[in-house]
C-alpha positions as CSV (number, residue, x, y, z in Angstrom):
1,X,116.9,39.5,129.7
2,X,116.8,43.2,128.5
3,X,116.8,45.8,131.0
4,X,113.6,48.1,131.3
5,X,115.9,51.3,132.1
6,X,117.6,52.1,128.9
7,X,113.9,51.7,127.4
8,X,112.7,54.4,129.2
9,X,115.7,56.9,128.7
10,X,115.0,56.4,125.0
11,X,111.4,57.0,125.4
12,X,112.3,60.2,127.3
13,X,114.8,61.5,124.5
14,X,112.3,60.9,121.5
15,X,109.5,63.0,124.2
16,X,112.2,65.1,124.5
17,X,112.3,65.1,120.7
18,X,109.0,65.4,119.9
19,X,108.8,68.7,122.7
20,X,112.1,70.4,120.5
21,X,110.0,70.2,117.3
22,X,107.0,71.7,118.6
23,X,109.1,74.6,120.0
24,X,110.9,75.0,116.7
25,X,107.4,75.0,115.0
26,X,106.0,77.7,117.4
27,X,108.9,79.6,117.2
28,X,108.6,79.8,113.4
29,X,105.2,80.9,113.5
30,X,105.8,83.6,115.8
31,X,108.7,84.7,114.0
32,X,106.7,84.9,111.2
33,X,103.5,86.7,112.9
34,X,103.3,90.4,113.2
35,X,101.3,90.9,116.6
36,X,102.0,94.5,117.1
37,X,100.1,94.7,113.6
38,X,97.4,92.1,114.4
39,X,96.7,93.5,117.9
40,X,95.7,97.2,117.3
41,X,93.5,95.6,113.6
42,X,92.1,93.3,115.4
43,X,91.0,95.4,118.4
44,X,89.7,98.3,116.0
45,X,87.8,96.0,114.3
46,X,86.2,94.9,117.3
47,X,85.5,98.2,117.9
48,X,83.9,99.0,114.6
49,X,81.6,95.8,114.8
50,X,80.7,96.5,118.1
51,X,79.0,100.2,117.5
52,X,78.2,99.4,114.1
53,X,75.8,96.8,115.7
54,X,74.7,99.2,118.6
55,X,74.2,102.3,115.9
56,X,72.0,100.1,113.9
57,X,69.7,99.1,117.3
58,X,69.4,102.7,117.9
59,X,68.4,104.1,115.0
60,X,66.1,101.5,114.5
61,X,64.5,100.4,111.4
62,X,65.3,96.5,109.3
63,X,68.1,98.1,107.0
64,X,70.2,100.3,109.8
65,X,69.3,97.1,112.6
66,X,71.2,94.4,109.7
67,X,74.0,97.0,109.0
68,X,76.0,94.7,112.0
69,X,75.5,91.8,109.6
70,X,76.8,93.1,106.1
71,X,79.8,94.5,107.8
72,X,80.9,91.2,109.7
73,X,80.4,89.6,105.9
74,X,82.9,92.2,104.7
75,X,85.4,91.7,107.8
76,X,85.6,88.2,106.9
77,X,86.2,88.5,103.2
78,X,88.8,91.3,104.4
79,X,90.7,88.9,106.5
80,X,90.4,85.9,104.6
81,X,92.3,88.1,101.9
82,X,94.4,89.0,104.6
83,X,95.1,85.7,105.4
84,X,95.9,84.2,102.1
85,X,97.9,87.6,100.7
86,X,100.3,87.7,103.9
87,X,101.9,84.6,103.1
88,X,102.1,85.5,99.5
89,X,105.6,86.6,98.6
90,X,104.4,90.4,97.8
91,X,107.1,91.0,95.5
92,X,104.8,89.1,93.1
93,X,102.4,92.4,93.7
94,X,105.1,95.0,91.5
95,X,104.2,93.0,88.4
96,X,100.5,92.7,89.2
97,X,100.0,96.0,89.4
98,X,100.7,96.3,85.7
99,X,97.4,94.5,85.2
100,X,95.4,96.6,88.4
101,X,96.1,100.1,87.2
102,X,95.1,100.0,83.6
103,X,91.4,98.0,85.1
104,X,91.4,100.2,87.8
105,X,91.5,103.1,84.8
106,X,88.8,101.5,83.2
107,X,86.4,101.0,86.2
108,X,86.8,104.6,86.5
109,X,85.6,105.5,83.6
110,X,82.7,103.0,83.7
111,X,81.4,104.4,86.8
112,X,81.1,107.7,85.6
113,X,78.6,106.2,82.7
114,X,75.0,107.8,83.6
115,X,72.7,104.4,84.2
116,X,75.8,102.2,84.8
117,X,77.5,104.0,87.8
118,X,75.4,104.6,91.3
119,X,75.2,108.1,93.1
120,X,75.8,108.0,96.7
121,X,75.1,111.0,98.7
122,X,75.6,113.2,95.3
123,X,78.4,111.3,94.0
124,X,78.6,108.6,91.1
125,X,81.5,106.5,92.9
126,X,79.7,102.9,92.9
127,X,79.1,100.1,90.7
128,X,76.4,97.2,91.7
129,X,76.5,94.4,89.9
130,X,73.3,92.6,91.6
131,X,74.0,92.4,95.1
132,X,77.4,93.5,95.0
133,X,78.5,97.2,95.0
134,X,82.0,98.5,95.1
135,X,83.9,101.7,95.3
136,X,86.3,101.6,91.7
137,X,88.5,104.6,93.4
138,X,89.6,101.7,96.1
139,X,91.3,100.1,93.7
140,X,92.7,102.9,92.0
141,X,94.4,103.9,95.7
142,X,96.0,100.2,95.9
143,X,96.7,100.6,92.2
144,X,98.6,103.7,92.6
145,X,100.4,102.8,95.5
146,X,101.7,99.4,93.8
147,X,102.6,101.1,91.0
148,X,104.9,104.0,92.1
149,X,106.4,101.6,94.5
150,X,107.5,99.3,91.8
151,X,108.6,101.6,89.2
152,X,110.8,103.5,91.9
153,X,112.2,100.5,92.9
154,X,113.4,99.5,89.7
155,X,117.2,98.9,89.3
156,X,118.9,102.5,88.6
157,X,115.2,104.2,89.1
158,X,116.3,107.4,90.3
159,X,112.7,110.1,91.3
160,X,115.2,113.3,91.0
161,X,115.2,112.8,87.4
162,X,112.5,113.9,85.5
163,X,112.5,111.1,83.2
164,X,111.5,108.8,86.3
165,X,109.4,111.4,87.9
166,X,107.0,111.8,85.2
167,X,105.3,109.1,84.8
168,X,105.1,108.4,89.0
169,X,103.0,111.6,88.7
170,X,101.0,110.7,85.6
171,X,99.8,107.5,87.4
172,X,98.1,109.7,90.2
173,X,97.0,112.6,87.5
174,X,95.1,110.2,85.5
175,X,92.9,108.7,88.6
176,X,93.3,112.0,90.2
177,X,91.0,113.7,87.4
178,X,88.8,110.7,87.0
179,X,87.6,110.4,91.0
180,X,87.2,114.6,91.3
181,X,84.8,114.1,87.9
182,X,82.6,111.8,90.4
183,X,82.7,114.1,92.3
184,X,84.8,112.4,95.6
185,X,87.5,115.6,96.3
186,X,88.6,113.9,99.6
187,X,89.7,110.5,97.7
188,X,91.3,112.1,95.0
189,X,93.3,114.7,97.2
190,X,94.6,111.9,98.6
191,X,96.5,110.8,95.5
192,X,98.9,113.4,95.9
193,X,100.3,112.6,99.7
194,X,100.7,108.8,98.3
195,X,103.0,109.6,95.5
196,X,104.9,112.6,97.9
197,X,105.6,110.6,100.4
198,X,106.7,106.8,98.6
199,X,108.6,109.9,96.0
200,X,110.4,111.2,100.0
201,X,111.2,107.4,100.8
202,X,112.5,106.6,97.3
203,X,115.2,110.0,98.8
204,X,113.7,112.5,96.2
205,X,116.0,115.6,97.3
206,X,114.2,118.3,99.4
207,X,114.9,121.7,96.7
208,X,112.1,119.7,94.7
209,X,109.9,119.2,98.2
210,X,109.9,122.5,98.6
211,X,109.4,123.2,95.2
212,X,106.2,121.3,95.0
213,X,105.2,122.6,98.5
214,X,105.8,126.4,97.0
215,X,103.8,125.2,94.0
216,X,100.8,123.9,95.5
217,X,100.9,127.0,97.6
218,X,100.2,129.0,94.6
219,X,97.6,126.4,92.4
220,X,95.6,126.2,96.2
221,X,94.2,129.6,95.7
222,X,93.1,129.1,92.2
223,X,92.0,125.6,92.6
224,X,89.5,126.9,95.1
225,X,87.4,129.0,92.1
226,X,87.1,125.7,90.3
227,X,85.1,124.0,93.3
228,X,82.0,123.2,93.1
229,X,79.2,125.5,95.2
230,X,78.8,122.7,98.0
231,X,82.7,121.6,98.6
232,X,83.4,125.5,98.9
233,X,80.7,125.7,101.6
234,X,82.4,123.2,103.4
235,X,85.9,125.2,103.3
236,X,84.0,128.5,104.9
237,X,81.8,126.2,106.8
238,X,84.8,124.4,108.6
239,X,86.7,128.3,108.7
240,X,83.5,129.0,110.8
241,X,80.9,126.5,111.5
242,X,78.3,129.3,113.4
243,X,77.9,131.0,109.7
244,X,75.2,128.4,109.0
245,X,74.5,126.2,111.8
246,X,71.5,124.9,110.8
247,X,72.7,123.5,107.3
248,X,76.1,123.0,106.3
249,X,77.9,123.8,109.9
250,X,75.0,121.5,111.9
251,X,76.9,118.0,111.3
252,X,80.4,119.4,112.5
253,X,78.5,121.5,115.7
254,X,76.5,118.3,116.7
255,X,79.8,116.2,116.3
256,X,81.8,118.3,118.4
257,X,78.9,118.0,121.5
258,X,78.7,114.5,121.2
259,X,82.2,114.3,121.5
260,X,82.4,116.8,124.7
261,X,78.7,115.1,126.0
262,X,81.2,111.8,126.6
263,X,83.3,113.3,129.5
264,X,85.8,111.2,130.8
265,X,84.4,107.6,130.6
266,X,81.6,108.1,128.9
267,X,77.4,107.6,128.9
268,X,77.7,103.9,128.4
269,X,77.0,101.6,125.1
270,X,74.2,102.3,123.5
271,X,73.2,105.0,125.7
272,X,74.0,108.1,123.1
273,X,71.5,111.1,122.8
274,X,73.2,112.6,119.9
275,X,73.2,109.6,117.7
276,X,69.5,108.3,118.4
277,X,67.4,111.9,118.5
278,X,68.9,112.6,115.0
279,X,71.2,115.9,116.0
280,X,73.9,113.4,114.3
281,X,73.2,112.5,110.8
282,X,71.8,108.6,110.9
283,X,72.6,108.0,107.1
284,X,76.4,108.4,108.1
285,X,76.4,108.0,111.6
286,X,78.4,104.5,111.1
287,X,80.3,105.8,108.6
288,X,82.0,109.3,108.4
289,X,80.7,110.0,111.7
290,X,81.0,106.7,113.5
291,X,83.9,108.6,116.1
292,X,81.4,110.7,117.8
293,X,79.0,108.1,119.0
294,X,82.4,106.4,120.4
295,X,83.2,109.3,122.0
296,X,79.9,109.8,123.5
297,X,79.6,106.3,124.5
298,X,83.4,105.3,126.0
299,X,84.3,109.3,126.9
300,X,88.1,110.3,126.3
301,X,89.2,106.9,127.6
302,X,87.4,105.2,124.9
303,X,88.3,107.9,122.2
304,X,92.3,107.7,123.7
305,X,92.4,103.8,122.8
306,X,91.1,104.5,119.5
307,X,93.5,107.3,118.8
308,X,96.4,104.5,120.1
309,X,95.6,101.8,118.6
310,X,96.0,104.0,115.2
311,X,99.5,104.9,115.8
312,X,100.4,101.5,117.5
313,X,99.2,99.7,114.2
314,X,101.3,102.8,112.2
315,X,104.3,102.1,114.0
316,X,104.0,98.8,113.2
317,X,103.7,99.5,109.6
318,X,106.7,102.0,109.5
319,X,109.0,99.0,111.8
320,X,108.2,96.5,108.9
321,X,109.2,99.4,106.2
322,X,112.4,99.5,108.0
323,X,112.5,95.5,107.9
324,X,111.8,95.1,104.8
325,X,114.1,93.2,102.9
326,X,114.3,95.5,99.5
327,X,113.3,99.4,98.6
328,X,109.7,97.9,96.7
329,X,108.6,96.3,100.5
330,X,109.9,99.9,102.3
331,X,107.6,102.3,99.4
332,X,104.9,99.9,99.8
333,X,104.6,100.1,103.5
334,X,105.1,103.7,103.1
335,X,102.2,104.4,100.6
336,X,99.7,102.2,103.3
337,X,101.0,104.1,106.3
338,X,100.1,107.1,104.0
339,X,96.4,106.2,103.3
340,X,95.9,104.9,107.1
341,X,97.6,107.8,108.3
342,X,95.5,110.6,106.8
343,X,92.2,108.3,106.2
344,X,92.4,108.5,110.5
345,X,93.9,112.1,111.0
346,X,90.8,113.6,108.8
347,X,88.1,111.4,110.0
348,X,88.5,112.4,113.4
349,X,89.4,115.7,112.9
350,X,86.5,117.1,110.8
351,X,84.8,115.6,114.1
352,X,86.4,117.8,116.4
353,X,87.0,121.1,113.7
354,X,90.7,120.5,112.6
355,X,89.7,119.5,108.8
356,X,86.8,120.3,106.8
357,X,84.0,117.6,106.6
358,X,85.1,114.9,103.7
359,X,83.5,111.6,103.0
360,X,87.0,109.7,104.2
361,X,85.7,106.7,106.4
362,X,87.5,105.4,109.4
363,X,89.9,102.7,108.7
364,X,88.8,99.6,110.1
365,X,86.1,100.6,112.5
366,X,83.1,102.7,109.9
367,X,80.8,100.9,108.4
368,X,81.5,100.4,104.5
369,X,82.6,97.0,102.4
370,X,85.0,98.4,99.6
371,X,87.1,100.4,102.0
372,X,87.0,97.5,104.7
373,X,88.3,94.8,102.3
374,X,90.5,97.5,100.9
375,X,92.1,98.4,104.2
376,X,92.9,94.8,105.3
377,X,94.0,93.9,101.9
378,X,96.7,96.4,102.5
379,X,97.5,95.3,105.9
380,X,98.2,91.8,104.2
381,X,100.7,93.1,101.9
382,X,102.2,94.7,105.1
383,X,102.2,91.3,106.9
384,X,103.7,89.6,103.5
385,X,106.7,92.0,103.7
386,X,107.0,91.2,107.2
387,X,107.1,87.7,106.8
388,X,109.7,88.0,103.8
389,X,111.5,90.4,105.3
390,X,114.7,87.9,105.2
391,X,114.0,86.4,101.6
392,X,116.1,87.7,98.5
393,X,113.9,88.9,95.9
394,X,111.9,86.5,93.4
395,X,113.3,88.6,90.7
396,X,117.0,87.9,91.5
397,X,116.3,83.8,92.0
């Protein structure tokens, strides 16, 4: 007769088994899974859903009460994308962007068509096609950012030489002129720290930093003459917001009491005065100006874990540049850190009177689908560098 003992020590080793492969699995995942980037974007998303919803109760009203809804269909297009593109080898991205610039181009131009591109707030930066409606200088940004990123990692790509240098800065100039024309200063501007910094990361030499920085210096001055009327309102107006405080310094003045009406924990959601009695301007109060009704709601505690969730999701960035397994991964993750980084930095701070009011959203948390989408389509090409951080490069296989 068979003995029932050495059944069960062989049951116990295949449990024992089965228990190993489910650790190896888990550990697999989460050494593929970035959670100090998923922690802070999912928290700030949270965050943006949250008062988009209670911004849209207060002001009242069937479009601004919805907004909640057309923003969560956004987020979940945005992470879907997310999803799919961080398990996407990104290296696949260097060659794609020889396709996205030249549409991106094109879109450009097509929005500045009278009758085919839509004005916003004074601006012609959107295209509708029926219920759908887009920013086109979005995907210039990712366009620009793929782009320099691949062409200065390129084998023997060298940015001191002007032969490499070039056409990095004609692939900003060409967008750069085409978003000012819609007129959207604050996007375009934002061109030139993209290429400076992935042009510092690729170890462009700091006698041409300092060049540039000497240079702009000296166009700044003259550059301000060809402004138009309203953006040099807003330079004088942010120099002293009590010249007109009843026009063009109100939305910075009423900003900045919101912000100091919090206090140290705040009034409570959904118990602003600022937002709801109109001092704060309800057509962007979930947008541009979404960071004063959370600082009036949540106080500086509330306003403190936005601010850290910002630079934790930065550092996390910045750790996967340094992780990254070849120079195109490190540019691209600098170029994101560099739209994040001063998309957050000027939101808040034409809020509180460091920078003059521009119509830069808040990454992750205003309302807005193109930028939304945009932002967490980054982040994905982030995670995908992550998770390749220890593959050789499809090009060398």
């Amino acid at each position: 007769m068979k003995q029932s003992v050495p059944q069960k020590y062989d049951l116990k080793q295949e449990e024992n088994a089965g228990h190993g492969r489910i650790r190896m699995f888990l550990g697999s995942v989460l050494h593929h899974v970035d959670f100090l980037q998923i922690i802070p974007m999912l928290i700030l998303l949270a965050i943006g859903a949250c008062f988009i919803y209670g911004i849209g109760q207060q002001v009242g009203g069937f479009a601004a009460a919805t907004f909640w809804k057309r923003h969560l269909f956004y987020m979940g297009i945005g992470l879907t994308l997310w999803a799919v593109i961080s398990f996407v080898d990104y290296r696949w991205f260097g060659p794609a962007s020889a396709v996205l610039y030249p549409v991106s181009i094109f879109l450009l131009v097509l929005v500045l068509i009278p009758g085919v591109g839509t004005m916003y707030f004074g601006a012609r930066s959107w295209l509708e096609f029926g219920p759908v409606n887009f920013q086109p200088a979005e995907i210039a940004k990712l366009a620009v950012i793929l782009a320099c990123a691949w062409i200065l990692s390129m084998k023997g790509a060298d940015v001191n030489r002007i032969l490499w240098m070039l056409p990095v800065l004609a692939l900003a100039a060409l967008p750069f002129v085409l978003i000012k024309m819609q007129p959207d200063l604050g996007s375009a501007l934002l061109l030139l720290p993209i290429v400076g910094f992935t042009a510092f990361a690729a170890r462009l030499k700091w006698r041409y930093l300092i060049i540039l920085g000497v240079l702009a210096l000296v166009v700044l001055p003259t550059a301000y003459f060809s402004l138009k009327d309203y953006q040099k309102d807003r330079i004088m107006v942010f120099l002293d917001p009590e010249r007109d405080p009843q026009n063009r310094g109100w939305n910075q003045i009423q900003a900045e009491i919101a912000i100091g009406s919090g206090g140290f924990a705040g009034k409570g959601f959904m118990q602003s005065t600022q937002n709801p009695m109109g001092y704060l301007p309800q057509t962007v109060s979930n947008s541009d100006f979404i960071f004063p009704v959370i600082a009036e709601e949540t106080g500086f505690l509330g306003s403190l874990l936005v601010v850290l969730m910002y630079m934790l999701l930065l550092f996390s960035i910045l750790r996967t540049a340094l992780l990254a397994a070849d120079d195109f991964g490190r540019y691209l993750c600098v170029g994101i850190a560099t739209v994040i980084f001063f998309h957050s930095v000027i939101n808040i701070g034409m809020c509180i009177r460091l920078t003059p009011v521009t119509g830069l959203p808040l990454p992750l948390i205003s309302y807005g689908g193109t930028f939304l989408v945009a932002v967490l389509v980054y982040l994905g090409i982030v995670h995908s560098i992550y998770v390749h951080r220890e593959k050789n490069s499809i090009m060398e296989l």
